[in-house]
C-alpha angles and dihedrals in degrees: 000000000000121000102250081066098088104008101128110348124127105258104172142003117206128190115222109196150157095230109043088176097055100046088048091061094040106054101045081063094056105030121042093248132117125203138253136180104239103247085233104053111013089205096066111078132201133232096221132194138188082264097055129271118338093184148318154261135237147144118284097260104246094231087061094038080048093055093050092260102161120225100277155161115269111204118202121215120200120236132172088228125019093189089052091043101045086056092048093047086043089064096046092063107269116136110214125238110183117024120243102271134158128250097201105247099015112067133246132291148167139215117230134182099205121210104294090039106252103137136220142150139258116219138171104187123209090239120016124205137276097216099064091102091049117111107251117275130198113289093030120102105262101178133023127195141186126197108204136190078234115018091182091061097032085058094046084051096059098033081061099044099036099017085239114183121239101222107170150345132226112198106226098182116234086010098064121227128315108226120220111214125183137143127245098012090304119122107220110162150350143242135199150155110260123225117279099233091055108112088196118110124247103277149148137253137203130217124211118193121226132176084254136021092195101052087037088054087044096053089039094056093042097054087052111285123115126230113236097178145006144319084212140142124251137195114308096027104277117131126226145183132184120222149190120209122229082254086057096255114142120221138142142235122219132193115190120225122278125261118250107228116226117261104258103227122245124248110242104248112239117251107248113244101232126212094256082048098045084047101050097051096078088047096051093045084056087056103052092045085059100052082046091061116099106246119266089011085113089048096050092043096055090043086061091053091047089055103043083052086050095058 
């Protein structure tokens, strides 16, 4: 597979927290997956879909509980060679917090902290999968987002590690613009400097979609997790709403637009045929037989009978 395959996109999303169990009861309520023990290590489990495994579920590792990490979502960026692109991300300021190192069968990542401190991974996987060109079901992660301390670097950080697209920007007034990055023409996430007030570190997160953002916010709160924004609806039509889960990690559902169905033409109504209409037919097909009839043949015919009578 070439390089640009898997160069930036979003390959896997992983859940680091304090109650597996838990989290594995909560989110298949909220978010169309099942669950699955992973064959290699029967304590990590997978997020599954009718399409195969999203991500993945795991404790909380004790170094990272030890240094006040948060239970959180870990995003995973493709990338065609961890080792190159951990240098590259070094120099541009990233502290590493995991070393580049290989799962048999899987491929090799690294786990990175970039220059504001939002964290997220680096991983080339030994196959990657069929379904990255696939528009986005149900259960997959549709949308990621970073609020940053400050969303312009942040965005030159990751164009210049992942070769990310700026696609477009939304003017959000004292907040500066949200920048909307993606990669083929296709829009995949959003970055964007965070309020000043907000006491909350640079991070991601990742958005599931759902068939709908506000059942899905209503089940959510209702299993445990607060709503810290929405549901509400966003440019374009889609609805959205921010969560935190019952373990404290934040994530978001997102439902698209819907899809406005084509107008269904309407039959042409029949003109009703009225009683003047309906008694002038038989008058007018008279009519046209007589034009038809070749000229004298009534007159000749009349003259034969005379005779036969005569006679």
């Amino acid at each position: 597979m070439a390089e640009t395959d898997v160069r930036g996109r979003f390959l896997w999303h992983e859940l680091m927290t304090t109650d597996v169990d838990q989290a594995a009861r909560f989110y298949p309520k909220v978010i169309s997956w099942k669950t699955q023990p992973w064959p290699q290590d029967k304590s990590y489990t997978m997020w599954m879909t009718d399409r195969g495994p999203v991500g993945g579920l795991m404790t909380l590792p004790g170094e990272a509980a030890a240094q006040g990490a948060p239970p959180n979502w870990l995003l995973y960026i493709g990338a065609a060679n961890v080792d190159e692109t951990v240098d590259v991300a070094r120099r541009l300021g990233a502290q590493v917090l995991r070393a580049a190192h290989d799962i048999a069968t899987v491929g090799r990542f690294a786990v990175l902290a970039d220059p504001q401190g939002a964290t997220f991974a680096v991983f080339a996987p030994s196959s990657p999968s069929t379904s990255l060109e696939a528009a986005t079901r149900n259960g997959e992660f549709s949308w990621h987002e970073l609020a940053a301390d400050d969303g312009e670097a942040a965005l030159r950080f990751y164009q210049e590690l992942f070769g990310w697209e700026l696609m477009t920007r939304m003017n959000m007034g004292p907040m500066g613009f949200y920048n909307i990055f993606g990669w083929k023409g296709v829009q995949r996430g959003g970055i964007y400097s965070k309020p000043k007030d907000r006491p909350q570190p640079s991070q991601w997160v990742c958005y599931a979609q759902v068939a709908s953002a506000d059942a899905a916010a209503a089940v959510a709160k209702s299993a445990g997790a607060k709503v810290i924004s929405g549901p509400m609806e966003v440019p374009g039509g889609s609805r959205i709403a921010m969560l935190i889960d019952p373990q404290g990690a934040a994530f978001a559902v997102h439902s698209p637009a819907a899809q406005a169905q084509p107008a269904t033409p309407k039959a042409k109504a029949k003109p009703k045929r009225t009683v003047a209409k309906r008694v002038a037919r038989p008058a007018k097909r008279a009519a046209k037989a007589a034009k038809k009839a070749p000229a004298g043949r009534a007159p000749k015919r009349k003259a034969k009978r005379s005779a036969r009578r005569k006679k």
